[in-house]
N, C-alpha and C positions, 0 to 999 in steps of 0.2 A: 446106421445106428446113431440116436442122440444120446447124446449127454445132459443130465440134468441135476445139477447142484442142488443142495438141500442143507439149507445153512440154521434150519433148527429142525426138531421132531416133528415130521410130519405126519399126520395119520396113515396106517398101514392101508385104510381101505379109499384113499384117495391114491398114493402110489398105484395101486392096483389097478385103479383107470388107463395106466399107461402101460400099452402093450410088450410085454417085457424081449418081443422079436421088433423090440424098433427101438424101444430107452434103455438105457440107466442110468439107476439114479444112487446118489450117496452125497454123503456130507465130504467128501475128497478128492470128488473132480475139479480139474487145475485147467480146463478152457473146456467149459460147459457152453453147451448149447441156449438154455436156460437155466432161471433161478428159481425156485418153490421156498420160499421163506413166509417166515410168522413176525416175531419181533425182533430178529435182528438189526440194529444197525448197518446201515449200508453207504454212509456218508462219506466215509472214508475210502471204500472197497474201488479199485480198477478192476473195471470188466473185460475179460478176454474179449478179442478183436470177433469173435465166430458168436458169442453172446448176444440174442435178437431178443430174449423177453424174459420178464420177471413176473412172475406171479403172487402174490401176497395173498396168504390163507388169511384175510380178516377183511375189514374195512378199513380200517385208518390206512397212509403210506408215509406217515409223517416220517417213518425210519430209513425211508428210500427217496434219494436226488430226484425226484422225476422229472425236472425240467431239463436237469445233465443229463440223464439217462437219453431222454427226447430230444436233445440235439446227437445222443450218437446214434440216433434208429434204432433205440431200445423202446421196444412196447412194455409196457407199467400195468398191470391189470389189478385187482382187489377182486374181491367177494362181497357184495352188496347182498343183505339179506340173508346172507347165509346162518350168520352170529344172531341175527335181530330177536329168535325167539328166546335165546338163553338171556342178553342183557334186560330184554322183558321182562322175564319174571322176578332178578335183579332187579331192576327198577322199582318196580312195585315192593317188592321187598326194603327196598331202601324207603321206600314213603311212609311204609311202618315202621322201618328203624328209627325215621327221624318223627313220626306223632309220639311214638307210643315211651321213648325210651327205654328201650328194649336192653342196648347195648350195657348202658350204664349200669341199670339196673342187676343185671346178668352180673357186671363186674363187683358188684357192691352184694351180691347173693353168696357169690364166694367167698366174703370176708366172712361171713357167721358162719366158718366153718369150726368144728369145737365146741359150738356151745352147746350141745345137745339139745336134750328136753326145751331148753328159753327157744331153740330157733325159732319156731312158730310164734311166739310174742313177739319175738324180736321182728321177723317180716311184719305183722301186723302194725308192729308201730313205726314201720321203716317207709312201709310201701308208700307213704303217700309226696316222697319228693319225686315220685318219678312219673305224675300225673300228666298224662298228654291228650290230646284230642283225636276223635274217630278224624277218617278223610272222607265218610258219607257227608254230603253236601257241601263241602269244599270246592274251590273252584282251583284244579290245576294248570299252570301256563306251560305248552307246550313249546321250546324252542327250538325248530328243526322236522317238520310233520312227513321225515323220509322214512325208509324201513322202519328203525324202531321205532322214531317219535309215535307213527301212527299207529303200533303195536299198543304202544306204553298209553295212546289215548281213548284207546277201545277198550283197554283191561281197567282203566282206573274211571272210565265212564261208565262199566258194568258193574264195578264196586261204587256209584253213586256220586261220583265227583261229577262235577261243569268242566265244562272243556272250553280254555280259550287258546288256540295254533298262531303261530307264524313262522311263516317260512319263506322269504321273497320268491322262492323258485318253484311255490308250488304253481300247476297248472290251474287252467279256469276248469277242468273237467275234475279234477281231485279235490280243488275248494270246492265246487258243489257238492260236489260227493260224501264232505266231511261235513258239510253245512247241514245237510238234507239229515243226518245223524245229530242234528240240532248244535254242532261245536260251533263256537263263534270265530272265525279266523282273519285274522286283525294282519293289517300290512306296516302296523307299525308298533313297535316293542315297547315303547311306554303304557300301551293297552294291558300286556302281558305284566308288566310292574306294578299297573294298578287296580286290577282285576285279580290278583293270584295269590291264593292262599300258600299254595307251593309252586314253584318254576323248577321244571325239570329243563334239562338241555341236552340237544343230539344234534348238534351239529360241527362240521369237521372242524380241523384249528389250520388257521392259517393266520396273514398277515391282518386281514378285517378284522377274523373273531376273537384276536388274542383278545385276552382280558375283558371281553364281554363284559361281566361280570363286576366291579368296581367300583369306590364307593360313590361315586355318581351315580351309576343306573341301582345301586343297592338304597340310596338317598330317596330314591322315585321308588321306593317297593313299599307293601304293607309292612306294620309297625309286628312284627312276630311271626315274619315269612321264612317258609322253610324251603331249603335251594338241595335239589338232588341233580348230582354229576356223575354219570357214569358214561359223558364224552369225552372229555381231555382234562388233563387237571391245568392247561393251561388256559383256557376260557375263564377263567377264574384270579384275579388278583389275588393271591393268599394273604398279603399282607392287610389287604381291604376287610376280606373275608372274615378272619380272624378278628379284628380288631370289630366289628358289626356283629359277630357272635359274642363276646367277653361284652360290649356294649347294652345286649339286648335286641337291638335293632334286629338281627336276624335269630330266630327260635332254633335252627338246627341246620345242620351243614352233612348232607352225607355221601361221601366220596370216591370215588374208585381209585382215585389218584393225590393218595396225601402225601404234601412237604411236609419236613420236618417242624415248621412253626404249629401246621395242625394240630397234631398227633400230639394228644394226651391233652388237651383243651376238651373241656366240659361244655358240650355240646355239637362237637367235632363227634360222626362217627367214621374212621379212613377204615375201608377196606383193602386188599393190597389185589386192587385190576384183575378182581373175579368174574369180570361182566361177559366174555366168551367162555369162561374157563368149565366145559361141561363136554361130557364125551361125544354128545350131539352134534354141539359145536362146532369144534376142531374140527369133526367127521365132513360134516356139511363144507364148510371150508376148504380142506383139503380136498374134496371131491370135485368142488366149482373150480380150484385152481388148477386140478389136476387137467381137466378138461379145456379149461381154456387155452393153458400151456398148450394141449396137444390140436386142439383145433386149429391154433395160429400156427402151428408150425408144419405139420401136413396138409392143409389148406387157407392157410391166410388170413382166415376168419378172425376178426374183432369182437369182442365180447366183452363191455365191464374196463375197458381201458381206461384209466384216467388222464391219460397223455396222448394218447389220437384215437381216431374217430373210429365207431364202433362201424364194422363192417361186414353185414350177411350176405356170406359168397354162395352159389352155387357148390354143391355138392361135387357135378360131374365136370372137368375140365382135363384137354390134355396140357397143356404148357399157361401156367399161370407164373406172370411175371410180377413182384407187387413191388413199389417204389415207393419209402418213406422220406418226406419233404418237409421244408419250408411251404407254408401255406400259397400255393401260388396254381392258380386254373391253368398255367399255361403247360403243365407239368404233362398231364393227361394226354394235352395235344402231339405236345415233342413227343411221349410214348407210342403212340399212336403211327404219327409218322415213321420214326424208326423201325418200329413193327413193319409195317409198308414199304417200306424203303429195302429192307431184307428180304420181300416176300413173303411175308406169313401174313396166314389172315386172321385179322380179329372178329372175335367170335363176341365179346364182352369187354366193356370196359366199365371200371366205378371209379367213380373219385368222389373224395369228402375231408372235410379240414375239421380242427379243435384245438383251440388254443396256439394257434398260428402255425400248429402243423397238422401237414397233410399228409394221405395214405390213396394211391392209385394203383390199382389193381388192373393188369390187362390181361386176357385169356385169349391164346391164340392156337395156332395149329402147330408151330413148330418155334424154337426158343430163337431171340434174337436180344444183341445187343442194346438193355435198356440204360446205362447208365449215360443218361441225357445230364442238361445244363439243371441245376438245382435237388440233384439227387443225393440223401445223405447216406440210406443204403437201398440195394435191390436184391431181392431172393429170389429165385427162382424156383419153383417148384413143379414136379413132372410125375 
């Protein structure tokens, strides 16, 4: 039987992937097998010694150590794509919040409450500080052309925007691909500042991307650009931000992730991080996680890991030994031999690295001692 922690609500029809004659699961297990988490924090959290993988129902893992995790032979997984259709149609939706002034106006509808009979004067002589532009024939900068971006560049190129991409890690098969759909995809981001009516962004936050966003590359944008975030709010200098909205410089700002300097600035619209928030969502999410969890652990399989390499094992094996490392080829070989050196015969071996660690997988015919020289842990499974 595993054990498997559940450190926020997780969809009930994701649980349900995991065969209830092998897990359980609950938010009160005290040395879990695994973790099924959303937005928790996990910065702080020690993992039980028996602990191999964490799962995260979303995309982002900014709330998870993964590099700590990856040195104690914790596997990291996410959900890619799963979310991508709900912050989609978010997205777009924020492209009209921020032409049309939607928001404000709604806020400023509720003040004529009481005046009876005048309302109808009163909106007609109101309506017009809230004038904004269609996004037909606009040109949107896409930054990030992965799951969503390349959602968000289909749906706003079918409502009659230009498309201009960048993403250094798109492939040459995918830049054709977006090319051939006529988008222009630029490998360098002052293209994207000077071409773009609106700059949306989808890409992760880390050490590079922090602060994207700031009043240098905001300096190099068109004079009434409107900036939608529903990536990280920290891609974004808020201090910058702010101060190029109250300037003029930038026409509207609308966000999934507002500080408090935002929030309540006239032309600021913060939402409060509704961009997965739909029952689909969650559903999708918790269903990819669910599966992963369970893949890696009765079969070894990598899928989606952010912290080592993705790994498609064979379905049928009797004794699969798998060994999480330090990036190093010689790993494979000592497995190999100790195998041999025991007697048992190898039937299969993988090996593959990511981000200086490695994951070797050996299938044999009967179990032998793999814990060789550069080993951080070894599962066995039979």
């Amino acid at each position: 039987m595993y054990n498997i922690l559940t450190l926020n609500k997780i969809a009930k029809i994701g649980l349900d992937n995991l065969d209830s004659a092998k897990y359980t699961c609950g938010d009160a297990i005290e040395a879990p097998d695994a973790i099924l988490v959303r937005s928790a924090s996990m910065h702080e959290m020690t993992l039980a010694e028996n602990t191999v993988a964490i799962a995260r129902a979303g995309a982002g893992v900014n709330n998870i150590p993964v590099a700590d995790f990856a040195e104690q032979g914790v596997v990291v997984f996410n959900t890619p794509g799963a979310n991508a259709n709900a912050v989609k149609e978010l997205v777009i939706c924020g492209l009209l919040l921020g032409s049309r002034r939607v928001a404000a106006s709604y806020d400023w509808a509720k003040t004529l409450k009481g005046n009876g009979a005048e309302v109808g004067k009163m909106v007609e002589k109101g309506k017009s500080q809230f004038v904004g532009p269609e996004i037909k024939g606009k040109t949107l900068g896409v930054v990030g052309m992965g799951a969503i971006g390349a959602l968000v560049a289909d749906a706003a190129n079918a409502l009659g925007m230009s498309i201009v991409g960048f993403d250094p890690f798109l492939s040459d098969t995918a830049k054709a691909a977006f090319e051939a759909k006529g988008y222009k995809i630029t490998a360098d981001m002052n293209d994207i500042y000077a071409d773009s009516d609106y700059i949306t962004l989808h890409l992760p936050y880390n050490d590079s991307t922090k602060g994207t966003i700031n009043a240098e590359t905001i300096a190099k944008m068109k004079d009434g650009v409107r900036i939608i975030n529903f990536a990280r709010g920290e891609l974004v200098d808020s201090d910058a931000l702010v101060a190029a909205v109250e300037g003029g410089k930038v026409a509207a700002y609308v966000t999934d992730f507002p500080t408090d300097a935002q929030i309540g600035v006239d032309g600021i619209t913060a939402l409060p991080h509704l961009g997965a928030s739909t029952p689909e969502s969650e559903d999708n999410c918790a269903v990819m996680a669910a599966k992963e969890i369970a893949d890696y652990i009765e079969k070894g399989v990598i899928k989606n890991s952010v912290n080592y390499p993705n790994a498609q094992l064979a379905d049928c094996f009797t004794v699969r030994t798998c060994i999480l490392h330090k990036e190093d080829a010689t790993v494979a070989e000592k497995a190999e031999a100790a195998a041999k050196a025991a007697g048992a015969t190898v039937t299969s071996t993988f090996t593959a690295a990511k981000k200086g660690m490695g994951y070797t997988v050996i299938d044999t015919d009967k179990e032998f001692d793999a814990a060789v020289e550069g080993a951080i842990r070894v599962r066995v499974i039979k």
